[in-house]
Structures are given as structure tokens and as C-alpha cells.
N, C-alpha and C positions, 0 to 999 in steps of 0.2 A: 267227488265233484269233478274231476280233473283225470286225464288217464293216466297221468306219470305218480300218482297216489297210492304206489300200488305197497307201501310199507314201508318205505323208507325211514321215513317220520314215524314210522309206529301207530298210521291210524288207517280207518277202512277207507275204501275209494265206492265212488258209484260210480253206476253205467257212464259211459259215454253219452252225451246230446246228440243226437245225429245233427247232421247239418246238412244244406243242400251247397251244391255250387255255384248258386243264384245269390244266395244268402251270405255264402265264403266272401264271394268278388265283391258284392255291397258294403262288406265291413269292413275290407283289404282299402276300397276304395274312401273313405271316409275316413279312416286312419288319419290323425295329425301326423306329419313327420317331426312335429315338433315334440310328439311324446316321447319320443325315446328310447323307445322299445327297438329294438331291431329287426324291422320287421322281413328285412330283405332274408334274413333266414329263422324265419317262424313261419309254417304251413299255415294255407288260409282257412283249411279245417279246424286247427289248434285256437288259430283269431276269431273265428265263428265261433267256436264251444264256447270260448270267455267270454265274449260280450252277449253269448246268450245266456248265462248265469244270473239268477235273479238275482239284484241287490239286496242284502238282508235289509229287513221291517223294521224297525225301534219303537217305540213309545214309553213315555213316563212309566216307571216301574221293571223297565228290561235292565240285565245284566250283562255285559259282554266285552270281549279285549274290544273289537270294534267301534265300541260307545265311548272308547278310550281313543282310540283313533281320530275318530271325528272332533270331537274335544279340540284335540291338537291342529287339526284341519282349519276347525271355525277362529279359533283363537289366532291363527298363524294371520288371518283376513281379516283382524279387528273385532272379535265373537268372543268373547272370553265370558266364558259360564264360572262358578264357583270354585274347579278344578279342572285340568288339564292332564292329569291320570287317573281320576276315578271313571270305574266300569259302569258303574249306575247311571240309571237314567232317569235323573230327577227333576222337580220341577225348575230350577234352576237352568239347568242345560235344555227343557223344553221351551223356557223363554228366550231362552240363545240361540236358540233352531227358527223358534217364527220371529226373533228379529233379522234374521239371514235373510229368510222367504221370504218377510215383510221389505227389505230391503230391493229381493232381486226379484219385482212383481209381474214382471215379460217372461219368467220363467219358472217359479214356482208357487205354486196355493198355500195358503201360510195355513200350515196343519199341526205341527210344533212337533211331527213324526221326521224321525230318521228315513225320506221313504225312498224311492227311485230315484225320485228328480231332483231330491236333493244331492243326495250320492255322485249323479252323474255332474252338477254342477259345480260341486266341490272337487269335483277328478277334472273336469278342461279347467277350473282357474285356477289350478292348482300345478297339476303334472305339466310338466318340460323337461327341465333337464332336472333328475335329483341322482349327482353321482360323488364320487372319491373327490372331498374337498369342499360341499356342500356341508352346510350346520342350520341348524336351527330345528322349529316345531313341526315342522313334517320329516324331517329327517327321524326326531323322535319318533313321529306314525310309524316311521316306516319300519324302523327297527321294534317298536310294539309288538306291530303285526307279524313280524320275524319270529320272535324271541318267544312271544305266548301261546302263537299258533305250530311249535313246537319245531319250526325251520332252523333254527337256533338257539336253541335254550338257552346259551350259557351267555349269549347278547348282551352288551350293557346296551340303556336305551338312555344314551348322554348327550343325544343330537350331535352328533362328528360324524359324516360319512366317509371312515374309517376305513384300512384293508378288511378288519372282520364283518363291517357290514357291508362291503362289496362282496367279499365271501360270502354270504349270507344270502345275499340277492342272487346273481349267480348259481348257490345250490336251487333255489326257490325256481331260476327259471330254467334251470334243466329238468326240475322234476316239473312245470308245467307244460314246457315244450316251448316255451318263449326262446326266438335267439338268447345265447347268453351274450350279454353287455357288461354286468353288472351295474346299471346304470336303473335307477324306478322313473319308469313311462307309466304310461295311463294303461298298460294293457296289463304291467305287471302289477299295478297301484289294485286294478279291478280284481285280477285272481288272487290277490290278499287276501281282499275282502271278502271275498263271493266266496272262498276255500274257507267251511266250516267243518271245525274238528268239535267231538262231542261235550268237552268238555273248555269251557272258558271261565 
């Protein structure tokens, strides 16, 4: 998914996105600086690959660390489905989804799918600052997505943004090409996500 994929983690990488420099500067430019990613040293190539990464799909009956994610997302915003770590996608967590959408109706179709727009709306009211000294249920996301997507296996996922989950963040954005901060912005919240290993 990603070019710095290339085994580190133990899993395959695909090609590179190309990208134009039409399309770099438009992403560079639109960038919160309130996400907190570091962008003054991440190439605008690197910032174009990831935001041109599809958001993964969900619907009722999918399995995934990600559906575990989001969970924690919704819940962190007043969303609370039947659980906060289960991977499954049930009906439960689909009526948690289209009360979200039903909620924020200037911006999403209430479809009760995990899909884009919901993805991207849960990443800007969400991502700012998540770094060393930060707790709670996206600190959990964050470390989820660390821990299962094989960045950190041995991760506890206790909500403390901790030295090891700054370690953690930090390997995750050398190996994406993200300045390293250790700090989760929106660019690095997005190649969590988008970075699918074969097995969840």
C-alpha cells in the first residue's frame, strides 16, 4: 500500500500510486496544521499517496481490526454500539453508524456502511493533537491499529499514550514516510487505516 512496506512488518507491499504535482501541492495545501502530522518534513509525493488511498468499505457482516477502530472513534463522540473492541460488523454497530450520519446530515447519507465519508469525518473531528500524555478511546484506536496491523505486536491497547506507543507511532511513520513526530495527525490516523495486511 505504502512504499516503505517493503518487509519490515513481515508483510507484502504494492506498487506505488503515482501522483501528479498538481495533485501533491493540492493536498499539501488543504492539510490542517492542526493535524499534527509533520508535514514540514514529509514529501508532498508521500502526502499525495495517502490521501489517495482508498478508505476501506464496511457493512453489517464484515470482520476487521478497523471495525474495531471505528467502534472506539464513534463511541469517543457519544456513538456507543454494543462494544468497543469487537471486529464484527453487526447490526448493532450499523445502527451506531446511521445514528452518526443521521446526526451529521450536511455531510453524510445515512447508509449504516463504514464508507468514505464517513471515515473522513470521523478523521477531521477527531484528529489534532493525539500524543505522549493523551488517554482515552482514540488513543485506544490508535494503539489497535498499531498492535494488529502488526507495527507493534506486543502493544498493550490500555488508552495511555505512553513511550511505547510513541515508539510505536514513530516506527509506523518512518516506515510510511510521514515526518516522524510521534505524535497521530490525520495523515498518520489515514495510513493506519488505508495500510491493509492480509490477515485481520
Amino acid at each position: 500500500m505504502f512504499p516503505h512496506f517493503f518487509g519490515g512488518f513481515g508483510r507484502r507491499f504494492v506498487s506505488l500510486i503515482a501522483a501528479s504535482a498538481v495533485a501533491a501541492t493540492a493536498v499539501v495545501a488543504t492539510a490542517s496544521a492542526a493535524s499534527a502530522d509533520n508535514l514540514n518534513r514529509t514529501s508532498e509525493q508521500v502526502v499525495a499517496q495517502i490521501e489517495a488511498e482508498a478508505w476501506p468499505y464496511y457493512v453489517r457482516g464484515d470482520r476487521s481490526v478497523d471495525i474495531a477502530a471505528a467502534r472506539k472513534l464513534l463511541a469517543h463522540h457519544g456513538y456507543r454500539s454494543d462494544s468497543t473492541t469487537s471486529r464484527f460488523f453487526n447490526l448493532s454497530l450499523e445502527n451506531t453508524v446511521k445514528r452518526y450520519q443521521r446526526d451529521n446530515p450536511n455531510d453524510l447519507v445515512e447508509t449504516g456502511a463504514l464508507d468514505e465519508e464517513t471515515w473522513l469525518l470521523l478523521r477531521e473531528r477527531t484528529f489534532g493533537e493525539y500524543g505522549p500524555g493523551t488517554r482515552g478511546l482514540v488513543v485506544e484506536a490508535i494503539q489497535v491499529l498499531l498492535k494488529e496491523k502488526g507495527i507493534a505486536s506486543g502493544l498493550a491497547v490500555d488508552g495511555q499514550y505512553g513511550p511505547a506507543t510513541e515508539r510505536a507511532v514513530r516506527a509506523a511513520q518512518r516506515e510510511f514516510g510521514i515526518g516522524v513526530d510521534g505524535i497521530t495527525g490525520r495523515l498518520t490516523f489515514r495510513a493506519l487505516v488505508t495500510y491493509q495486511v492480509a490477515a485481520q
